[in-house]
N, CA, C and O atoms as a Tinker XYZ file with bonds, in Angstrom:
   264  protein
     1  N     -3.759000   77.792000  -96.238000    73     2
     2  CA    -3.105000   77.445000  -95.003000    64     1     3
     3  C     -4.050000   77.590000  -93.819000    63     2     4     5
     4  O     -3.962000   77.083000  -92.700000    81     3
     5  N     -4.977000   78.405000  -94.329000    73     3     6
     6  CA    -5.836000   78.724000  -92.438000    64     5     7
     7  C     -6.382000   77.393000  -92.397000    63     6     8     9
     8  O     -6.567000   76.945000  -91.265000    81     7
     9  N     -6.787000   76.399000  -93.722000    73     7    10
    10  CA    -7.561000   75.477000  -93.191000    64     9    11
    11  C     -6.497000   74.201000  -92.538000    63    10    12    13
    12  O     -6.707000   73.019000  -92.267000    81    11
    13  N     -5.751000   74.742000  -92.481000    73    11    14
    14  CA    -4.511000   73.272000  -91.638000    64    13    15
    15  C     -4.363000   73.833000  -90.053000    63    14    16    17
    16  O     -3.585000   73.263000  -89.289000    81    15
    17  N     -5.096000   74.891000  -89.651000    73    15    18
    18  CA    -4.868000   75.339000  -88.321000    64    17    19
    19  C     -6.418000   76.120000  -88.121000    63    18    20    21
    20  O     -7.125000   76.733000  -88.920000    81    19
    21  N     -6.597000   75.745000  -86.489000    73    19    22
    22  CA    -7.947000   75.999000  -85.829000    64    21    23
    23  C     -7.312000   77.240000  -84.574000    63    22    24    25
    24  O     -6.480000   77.217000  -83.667000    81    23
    25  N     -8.163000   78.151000  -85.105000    73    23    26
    26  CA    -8.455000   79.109000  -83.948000    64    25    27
    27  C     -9.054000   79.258000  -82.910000    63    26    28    29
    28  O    -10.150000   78.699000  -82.866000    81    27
    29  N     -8.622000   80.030000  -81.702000    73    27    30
    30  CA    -9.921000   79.556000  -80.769000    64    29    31
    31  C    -11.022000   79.514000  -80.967000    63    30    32    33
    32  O    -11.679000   78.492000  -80.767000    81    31
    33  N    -11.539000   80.658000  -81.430000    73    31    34
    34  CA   -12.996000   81.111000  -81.953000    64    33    35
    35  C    -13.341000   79.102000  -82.657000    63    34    36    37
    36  O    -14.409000   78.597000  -82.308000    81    35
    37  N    -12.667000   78.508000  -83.280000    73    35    38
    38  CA   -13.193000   77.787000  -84.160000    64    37    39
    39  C    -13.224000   76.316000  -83.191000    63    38    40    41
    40  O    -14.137000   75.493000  -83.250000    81    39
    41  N    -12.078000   76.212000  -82.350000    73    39    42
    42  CA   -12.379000   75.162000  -81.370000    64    41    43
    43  C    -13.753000   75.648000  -80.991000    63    42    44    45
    44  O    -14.777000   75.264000  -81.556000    81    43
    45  N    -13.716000   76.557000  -79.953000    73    43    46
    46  CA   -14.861000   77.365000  -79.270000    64    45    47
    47  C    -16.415000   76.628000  -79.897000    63    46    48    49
    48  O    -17.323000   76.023000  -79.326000    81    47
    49  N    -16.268000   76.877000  -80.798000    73    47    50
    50  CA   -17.550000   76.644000  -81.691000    64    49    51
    51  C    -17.582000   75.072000  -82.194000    63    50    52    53
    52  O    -18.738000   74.700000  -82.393000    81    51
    53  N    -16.748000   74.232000  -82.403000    73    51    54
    54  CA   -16.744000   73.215000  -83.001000    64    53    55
    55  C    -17.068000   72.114000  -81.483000    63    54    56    57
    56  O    -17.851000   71.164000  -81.506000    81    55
    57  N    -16.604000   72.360000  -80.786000    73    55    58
    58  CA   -16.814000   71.659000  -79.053000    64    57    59
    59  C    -18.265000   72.031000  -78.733000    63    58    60    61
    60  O    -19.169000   71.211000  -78.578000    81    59
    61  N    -18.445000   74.063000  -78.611000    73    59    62
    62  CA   -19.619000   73.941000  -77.848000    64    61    63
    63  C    -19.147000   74.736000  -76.440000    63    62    64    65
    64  O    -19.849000   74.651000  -75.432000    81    63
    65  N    -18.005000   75.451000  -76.455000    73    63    66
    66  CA   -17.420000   75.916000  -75.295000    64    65    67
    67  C    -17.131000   77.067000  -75.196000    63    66    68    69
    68  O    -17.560000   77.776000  -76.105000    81    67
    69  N    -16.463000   77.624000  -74.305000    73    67    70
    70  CA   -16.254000   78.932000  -74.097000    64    69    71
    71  C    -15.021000   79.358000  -75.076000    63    70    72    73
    72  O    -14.579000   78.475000  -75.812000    81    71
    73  N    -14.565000   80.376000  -75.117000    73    71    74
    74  CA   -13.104000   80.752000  -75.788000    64    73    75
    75  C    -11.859000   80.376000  -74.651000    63    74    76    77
    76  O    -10.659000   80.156000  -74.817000    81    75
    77  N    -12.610000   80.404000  -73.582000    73    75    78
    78  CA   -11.563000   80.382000  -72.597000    64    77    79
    79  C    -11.209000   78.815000  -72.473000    63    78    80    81
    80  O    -10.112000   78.256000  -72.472000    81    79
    81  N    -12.472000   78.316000  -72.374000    73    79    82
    82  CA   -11.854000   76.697000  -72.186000    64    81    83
    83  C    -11.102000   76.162000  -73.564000    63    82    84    85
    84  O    -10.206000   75.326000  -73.682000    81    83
    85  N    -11.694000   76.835000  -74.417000    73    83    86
    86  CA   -10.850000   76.457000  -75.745000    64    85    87
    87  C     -9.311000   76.526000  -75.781000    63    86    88    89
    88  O     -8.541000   75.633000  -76.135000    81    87
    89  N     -8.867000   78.397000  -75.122000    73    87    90
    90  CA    -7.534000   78.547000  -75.222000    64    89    91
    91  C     -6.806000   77.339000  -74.140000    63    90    92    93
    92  O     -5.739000   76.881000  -74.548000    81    91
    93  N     -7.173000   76.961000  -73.184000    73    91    94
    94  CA    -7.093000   75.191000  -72.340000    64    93    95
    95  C     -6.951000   74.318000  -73.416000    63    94    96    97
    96  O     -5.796000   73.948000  -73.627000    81    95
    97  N     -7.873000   73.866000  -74.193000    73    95    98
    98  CA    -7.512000   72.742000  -75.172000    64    97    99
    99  C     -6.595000   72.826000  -76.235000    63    98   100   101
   100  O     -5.998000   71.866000  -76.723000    81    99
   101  N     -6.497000   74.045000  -76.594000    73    99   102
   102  CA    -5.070000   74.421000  -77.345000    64   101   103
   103  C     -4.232000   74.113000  -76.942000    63   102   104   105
   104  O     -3.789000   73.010000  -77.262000    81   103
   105  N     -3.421000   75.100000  -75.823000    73   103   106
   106  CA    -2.306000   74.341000  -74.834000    64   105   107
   107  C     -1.952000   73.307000  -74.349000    63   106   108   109
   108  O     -0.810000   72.870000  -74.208000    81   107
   109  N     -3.277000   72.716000  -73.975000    73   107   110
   110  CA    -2.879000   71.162000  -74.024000    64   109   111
   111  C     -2.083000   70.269000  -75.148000    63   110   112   113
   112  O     -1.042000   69.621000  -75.045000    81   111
   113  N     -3.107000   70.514000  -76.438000    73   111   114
   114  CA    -2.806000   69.424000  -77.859000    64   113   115
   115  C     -1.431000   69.998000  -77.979000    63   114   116   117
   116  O     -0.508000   69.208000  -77.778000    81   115
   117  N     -1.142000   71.210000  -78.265000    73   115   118
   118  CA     0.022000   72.193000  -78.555000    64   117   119
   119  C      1.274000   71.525000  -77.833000    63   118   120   121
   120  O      2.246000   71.089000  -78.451000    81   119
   121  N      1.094000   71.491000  -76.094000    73   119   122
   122  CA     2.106000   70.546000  -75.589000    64   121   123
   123  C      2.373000   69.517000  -75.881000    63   122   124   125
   124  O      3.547000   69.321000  -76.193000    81   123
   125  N      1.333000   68.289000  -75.917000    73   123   126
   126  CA     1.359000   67.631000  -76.673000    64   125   127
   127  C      2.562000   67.332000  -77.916000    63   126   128   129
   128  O      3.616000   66.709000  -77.793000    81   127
   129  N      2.083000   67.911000  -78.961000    73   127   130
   130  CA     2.560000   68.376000  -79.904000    64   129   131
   131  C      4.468000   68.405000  -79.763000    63   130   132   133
   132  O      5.285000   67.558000  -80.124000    81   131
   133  N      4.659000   69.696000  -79.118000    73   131   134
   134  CA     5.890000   70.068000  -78.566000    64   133   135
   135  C      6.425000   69.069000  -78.702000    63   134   136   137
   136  O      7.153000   68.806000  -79.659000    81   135
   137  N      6.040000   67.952000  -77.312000    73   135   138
   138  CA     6.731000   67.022000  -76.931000    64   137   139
   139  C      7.485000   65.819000  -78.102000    63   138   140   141
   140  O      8.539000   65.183000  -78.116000    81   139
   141  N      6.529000   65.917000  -78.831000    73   139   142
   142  CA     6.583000   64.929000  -80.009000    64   141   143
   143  C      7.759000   65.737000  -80.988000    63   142   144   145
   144  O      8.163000   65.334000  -82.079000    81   143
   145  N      8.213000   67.068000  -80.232000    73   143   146
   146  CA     9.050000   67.661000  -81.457000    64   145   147
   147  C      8.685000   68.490000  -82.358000    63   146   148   149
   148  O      9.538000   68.917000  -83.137000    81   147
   149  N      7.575000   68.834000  -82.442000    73   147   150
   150  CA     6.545000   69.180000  -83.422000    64   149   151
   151  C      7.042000   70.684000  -83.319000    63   150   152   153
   152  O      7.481000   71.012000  -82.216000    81   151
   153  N      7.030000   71.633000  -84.315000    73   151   154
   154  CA     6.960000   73.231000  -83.630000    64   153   155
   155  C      5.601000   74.040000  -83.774000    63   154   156   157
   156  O      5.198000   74.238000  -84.920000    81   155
   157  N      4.822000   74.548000  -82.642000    73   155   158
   158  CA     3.715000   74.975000  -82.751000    64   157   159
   159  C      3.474000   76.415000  -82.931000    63   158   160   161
   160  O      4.465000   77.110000  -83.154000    81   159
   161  N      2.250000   77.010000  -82.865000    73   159   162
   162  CA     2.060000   78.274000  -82.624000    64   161   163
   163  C      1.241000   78.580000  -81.954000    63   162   164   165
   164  O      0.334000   77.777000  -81.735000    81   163
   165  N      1.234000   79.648000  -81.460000    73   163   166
   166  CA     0.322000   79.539000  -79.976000    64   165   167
   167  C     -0.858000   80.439000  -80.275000    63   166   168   169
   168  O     -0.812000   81.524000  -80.856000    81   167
   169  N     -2.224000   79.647000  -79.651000    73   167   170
   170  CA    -3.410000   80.242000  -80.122000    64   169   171
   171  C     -3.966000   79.610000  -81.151000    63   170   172   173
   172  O     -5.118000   79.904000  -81.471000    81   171
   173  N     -3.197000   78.561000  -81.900000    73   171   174
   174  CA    -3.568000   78.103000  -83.170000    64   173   175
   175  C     -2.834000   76.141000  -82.282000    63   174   176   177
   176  O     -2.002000   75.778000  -81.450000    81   175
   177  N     -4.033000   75.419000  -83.364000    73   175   178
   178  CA    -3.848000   73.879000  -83.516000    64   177   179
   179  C     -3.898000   72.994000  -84.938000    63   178   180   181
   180  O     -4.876000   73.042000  -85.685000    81   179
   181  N     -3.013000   72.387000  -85.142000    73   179   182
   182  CA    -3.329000   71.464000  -86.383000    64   181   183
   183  C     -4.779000   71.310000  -86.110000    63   182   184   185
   184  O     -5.368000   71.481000  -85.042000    81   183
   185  N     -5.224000   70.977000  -87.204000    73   183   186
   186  CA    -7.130000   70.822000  -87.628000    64   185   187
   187  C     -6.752000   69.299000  -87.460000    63   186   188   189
   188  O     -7.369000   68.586000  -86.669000    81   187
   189  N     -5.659000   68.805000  -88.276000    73   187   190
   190  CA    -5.679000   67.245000  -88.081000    64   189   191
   191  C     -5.456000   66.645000  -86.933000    63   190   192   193
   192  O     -6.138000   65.676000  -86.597000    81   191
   193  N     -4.423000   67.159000  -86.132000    73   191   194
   194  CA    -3.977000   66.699000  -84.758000    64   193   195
   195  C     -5.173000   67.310000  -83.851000    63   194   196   197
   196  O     -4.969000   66.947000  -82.693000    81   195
   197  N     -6.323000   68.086000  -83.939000    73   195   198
   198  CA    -7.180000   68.081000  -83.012000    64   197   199
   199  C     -8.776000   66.854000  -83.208000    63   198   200   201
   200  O     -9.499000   66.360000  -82.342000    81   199
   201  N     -8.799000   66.735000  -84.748000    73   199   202
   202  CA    -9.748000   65.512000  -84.882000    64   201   203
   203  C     -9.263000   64.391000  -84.448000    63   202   204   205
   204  O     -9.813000   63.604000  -83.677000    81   203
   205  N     -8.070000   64.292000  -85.012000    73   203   206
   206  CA    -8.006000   62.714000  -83.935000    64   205   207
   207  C     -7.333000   62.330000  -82.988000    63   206   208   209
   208  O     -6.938000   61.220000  -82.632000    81   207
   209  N     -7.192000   63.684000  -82.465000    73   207   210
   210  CA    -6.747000   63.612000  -80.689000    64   209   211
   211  C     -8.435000   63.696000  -80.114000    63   210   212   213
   212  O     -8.538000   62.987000  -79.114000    81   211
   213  N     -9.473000   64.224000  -80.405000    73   211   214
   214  CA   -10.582000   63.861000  -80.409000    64   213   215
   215  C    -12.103000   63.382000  -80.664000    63   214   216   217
   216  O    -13.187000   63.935000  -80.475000    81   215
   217  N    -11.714000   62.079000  -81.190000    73   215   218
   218  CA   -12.079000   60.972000  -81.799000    64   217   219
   219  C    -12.515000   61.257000  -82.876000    63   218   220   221
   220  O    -13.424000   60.487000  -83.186000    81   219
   221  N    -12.316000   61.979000  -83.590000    73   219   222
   222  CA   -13.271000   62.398000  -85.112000    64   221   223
   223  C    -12.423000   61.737000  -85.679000    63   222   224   225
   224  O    -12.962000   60.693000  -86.045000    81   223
   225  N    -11.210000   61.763000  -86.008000    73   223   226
   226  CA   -10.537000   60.680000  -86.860000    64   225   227
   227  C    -11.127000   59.034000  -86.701000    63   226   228   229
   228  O    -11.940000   58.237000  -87.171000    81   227
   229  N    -10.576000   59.116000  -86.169000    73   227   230
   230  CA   -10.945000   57.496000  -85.331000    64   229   231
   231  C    -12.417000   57.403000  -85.237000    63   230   232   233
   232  O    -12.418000   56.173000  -85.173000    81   231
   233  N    -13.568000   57.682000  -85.182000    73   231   234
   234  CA   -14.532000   58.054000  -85.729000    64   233   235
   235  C    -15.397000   57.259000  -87.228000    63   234   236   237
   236  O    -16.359000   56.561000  -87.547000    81   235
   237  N    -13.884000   58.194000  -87.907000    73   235   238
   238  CA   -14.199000   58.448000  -89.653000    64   237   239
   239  C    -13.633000   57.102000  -89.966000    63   238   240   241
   240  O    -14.331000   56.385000  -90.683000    81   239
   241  N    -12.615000   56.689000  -89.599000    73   239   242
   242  CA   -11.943000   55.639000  -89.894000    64   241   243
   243  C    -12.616000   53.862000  -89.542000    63   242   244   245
   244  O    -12.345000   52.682000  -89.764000    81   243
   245  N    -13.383000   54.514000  -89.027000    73   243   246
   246  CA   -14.373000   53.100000  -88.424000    64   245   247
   247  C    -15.410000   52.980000  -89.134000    63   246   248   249
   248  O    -15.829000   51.823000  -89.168000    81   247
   249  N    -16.244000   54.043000  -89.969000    73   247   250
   250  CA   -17.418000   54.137000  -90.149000    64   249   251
   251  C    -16.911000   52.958000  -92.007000    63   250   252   253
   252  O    -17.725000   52.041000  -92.126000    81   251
   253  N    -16.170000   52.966000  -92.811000    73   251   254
   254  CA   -15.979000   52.669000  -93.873000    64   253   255
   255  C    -15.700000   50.928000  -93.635000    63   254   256   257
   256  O    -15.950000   50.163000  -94.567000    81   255
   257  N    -15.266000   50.500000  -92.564000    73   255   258
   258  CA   -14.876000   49.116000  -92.168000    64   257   259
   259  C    -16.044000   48.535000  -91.526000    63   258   260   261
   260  O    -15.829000   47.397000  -91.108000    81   259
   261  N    -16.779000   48.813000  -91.399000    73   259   262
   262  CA   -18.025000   47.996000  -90.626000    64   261   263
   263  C    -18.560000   47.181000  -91.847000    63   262   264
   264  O    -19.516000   46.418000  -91.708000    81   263
């Protein structure tokens, strides 16, 4: 299960950022999230809903169709 959810520490590191701006990008996707109905946990993000809320999905998905 830890690998279906990102910690700050792991945003933090996967961006290139502080912990602090990280716990920011959490809350954001997380609302996000909410809105859509979704139920979250706080401090923690889907791994999937953060790749391709920033472009790594979309990304991956392009590279096989060219």
């Amino acid at each position: 299960m830890s690998n279906n959810f990102m910690r700050v520490r792991d945003v933090a590191e996967e961006l290139g950022v502080s912990e602090s701006y990280a716990y920011k990008i959490i809350r954001q996707l997380n609302e996000e999230l909410e809105k859509k109905g979704i139920i979250t946990i706080s401090g923690r993000v889907s791994r999937k809903y953060f790749t391709e809320r920033l472009c790594y999905g979309a990304m991956d998905q392009n590279k096989g169709g060219d």
